[in-house]
C-alpha positions in Angstrom: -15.7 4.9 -19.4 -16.8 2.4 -22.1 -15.2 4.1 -25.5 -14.9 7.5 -23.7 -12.3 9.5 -21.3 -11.5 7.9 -18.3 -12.0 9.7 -15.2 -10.1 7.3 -13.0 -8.4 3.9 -14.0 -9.2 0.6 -11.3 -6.9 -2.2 -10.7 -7.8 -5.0 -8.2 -5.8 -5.9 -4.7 -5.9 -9.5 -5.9 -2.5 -10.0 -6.7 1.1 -9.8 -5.5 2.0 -7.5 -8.4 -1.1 -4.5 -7.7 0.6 -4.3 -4.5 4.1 -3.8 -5.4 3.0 -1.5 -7.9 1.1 0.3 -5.5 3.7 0.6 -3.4 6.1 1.9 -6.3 3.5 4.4 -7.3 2.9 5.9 -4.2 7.0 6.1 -3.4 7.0 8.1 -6.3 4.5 10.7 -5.3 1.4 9.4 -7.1 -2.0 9.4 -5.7 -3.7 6.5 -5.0 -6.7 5.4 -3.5 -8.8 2.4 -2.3 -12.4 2.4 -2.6 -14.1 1.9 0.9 -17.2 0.4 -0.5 -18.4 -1.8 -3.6 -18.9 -0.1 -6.1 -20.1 -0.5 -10.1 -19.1 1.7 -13.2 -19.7 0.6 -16.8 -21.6 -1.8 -15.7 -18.6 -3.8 -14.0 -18.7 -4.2 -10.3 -15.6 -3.6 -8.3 -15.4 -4.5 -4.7 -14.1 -3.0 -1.4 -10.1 -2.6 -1.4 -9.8 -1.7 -4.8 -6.9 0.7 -6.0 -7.9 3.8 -8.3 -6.1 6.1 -9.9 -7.1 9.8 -10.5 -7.1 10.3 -14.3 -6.4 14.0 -14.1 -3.0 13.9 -12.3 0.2 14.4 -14.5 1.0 11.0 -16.9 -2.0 9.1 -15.7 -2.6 7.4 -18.6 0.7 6.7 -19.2 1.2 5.2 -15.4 -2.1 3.0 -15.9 -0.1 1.9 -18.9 2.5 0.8 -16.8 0.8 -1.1 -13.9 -0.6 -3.3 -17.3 2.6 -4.0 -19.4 5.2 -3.8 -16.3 3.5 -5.1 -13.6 0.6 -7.5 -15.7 -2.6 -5.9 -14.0 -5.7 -5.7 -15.4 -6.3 -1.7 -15.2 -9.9 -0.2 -16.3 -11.1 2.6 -17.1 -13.3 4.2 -15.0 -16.6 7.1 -15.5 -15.3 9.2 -12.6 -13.9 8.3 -8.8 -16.0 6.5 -6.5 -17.2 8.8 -3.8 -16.3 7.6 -0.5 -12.6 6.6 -2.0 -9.6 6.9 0.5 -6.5 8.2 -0.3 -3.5 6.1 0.3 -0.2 7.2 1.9 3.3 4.9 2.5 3.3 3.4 5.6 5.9 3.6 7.8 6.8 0.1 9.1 9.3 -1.0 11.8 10.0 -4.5 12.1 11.0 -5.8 15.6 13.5 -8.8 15.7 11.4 -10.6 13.2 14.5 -12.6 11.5 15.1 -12.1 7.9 12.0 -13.4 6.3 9.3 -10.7 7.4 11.7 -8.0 6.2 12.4 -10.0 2.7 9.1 -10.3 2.0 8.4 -6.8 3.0 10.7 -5.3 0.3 9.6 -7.8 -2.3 6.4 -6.4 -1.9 7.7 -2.9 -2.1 7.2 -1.7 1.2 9.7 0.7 3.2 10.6 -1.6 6.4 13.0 -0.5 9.1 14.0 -3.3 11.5 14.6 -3.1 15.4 15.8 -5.0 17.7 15.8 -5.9 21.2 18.6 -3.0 22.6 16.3 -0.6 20.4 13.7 -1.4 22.6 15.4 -1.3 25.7 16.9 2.1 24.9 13.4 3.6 25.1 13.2 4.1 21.3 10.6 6.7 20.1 7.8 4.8 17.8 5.6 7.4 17.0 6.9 7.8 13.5 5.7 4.5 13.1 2.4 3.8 11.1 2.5 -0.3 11.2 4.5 -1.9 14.1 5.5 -5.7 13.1 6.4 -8.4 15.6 7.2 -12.1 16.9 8.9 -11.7 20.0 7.3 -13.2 22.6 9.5 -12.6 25.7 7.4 -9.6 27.5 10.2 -10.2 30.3 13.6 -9.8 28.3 12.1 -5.8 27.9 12.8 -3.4 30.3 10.2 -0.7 31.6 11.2 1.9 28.9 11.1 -1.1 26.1 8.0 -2.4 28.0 6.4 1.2 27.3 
């Protein structure tokens, strides 16, 4: 997209900010996706993991503006969307008795986290909301058959 219309806009997974702003953008409804394979526009190779945003979706300009002056990214301007690109949806993550740490650094990363705990368990709890299920316990025992299943 070299001095023409952008047909998509990159950013790279490489830092802390791309994926809080990722997170942010796809609370707020935007589409988002991750290219499942190198791939090279302009010249410029990009590699697997990469986030891309559609250009012709409502204020996409303006929101590739954003992930540069709020969140410090290096966004460019891409031809068109790699084929083979994956759209990205918010995971739903439950965080079992992990202490406060895991879910700290969850929100600072702008992820949704829900924590359980051990009674949760126990109680037969239904996980199958769940996209991502996070934890450190290590005492199979302490669950009973329901938490167990």
């Amino acid at each position: 997209a070299e001095g023409g219309k952008a047909g998509a806009y990159a950013y790279l997974p490489t830092s802390n900010a791309a994926i809080k702003a990722t997170n942010d953008l796809l609370a707020r409804g935007v589409e988002v996706y991750r290219a499942e394979e190198p791939f090279t526009d302009s010249g410029r190779d990009f590699g697997v993991g990469t986030f891309i945003l559609p250009a012709d979706q409502a204020q996409a300009g303006s929101i590739a503006n954003e992930l540069a002056n709020q969140y410090g990214v290096d966004v460019f301007a891409l031809d068109d969307l790699p084929e083979g690109a994956t759209l990205m949806h918010e995971q739903r993550i439950v965080a079992f008795d992990t202490g406060p740490g895991v879910g700290f650094a969850l929100k600072e990363f702008g992820f949704d986290c829900d924590m359980l705990y051990l009674d949760d368990l126990n109680s037969g709890i239904d996980l199958s909301g769940y996209d991502v299920f996070i934890s450190d316990y290590w005492w199979w025992e302490d669950l009973s058959p329901e938490g167990q299943a």
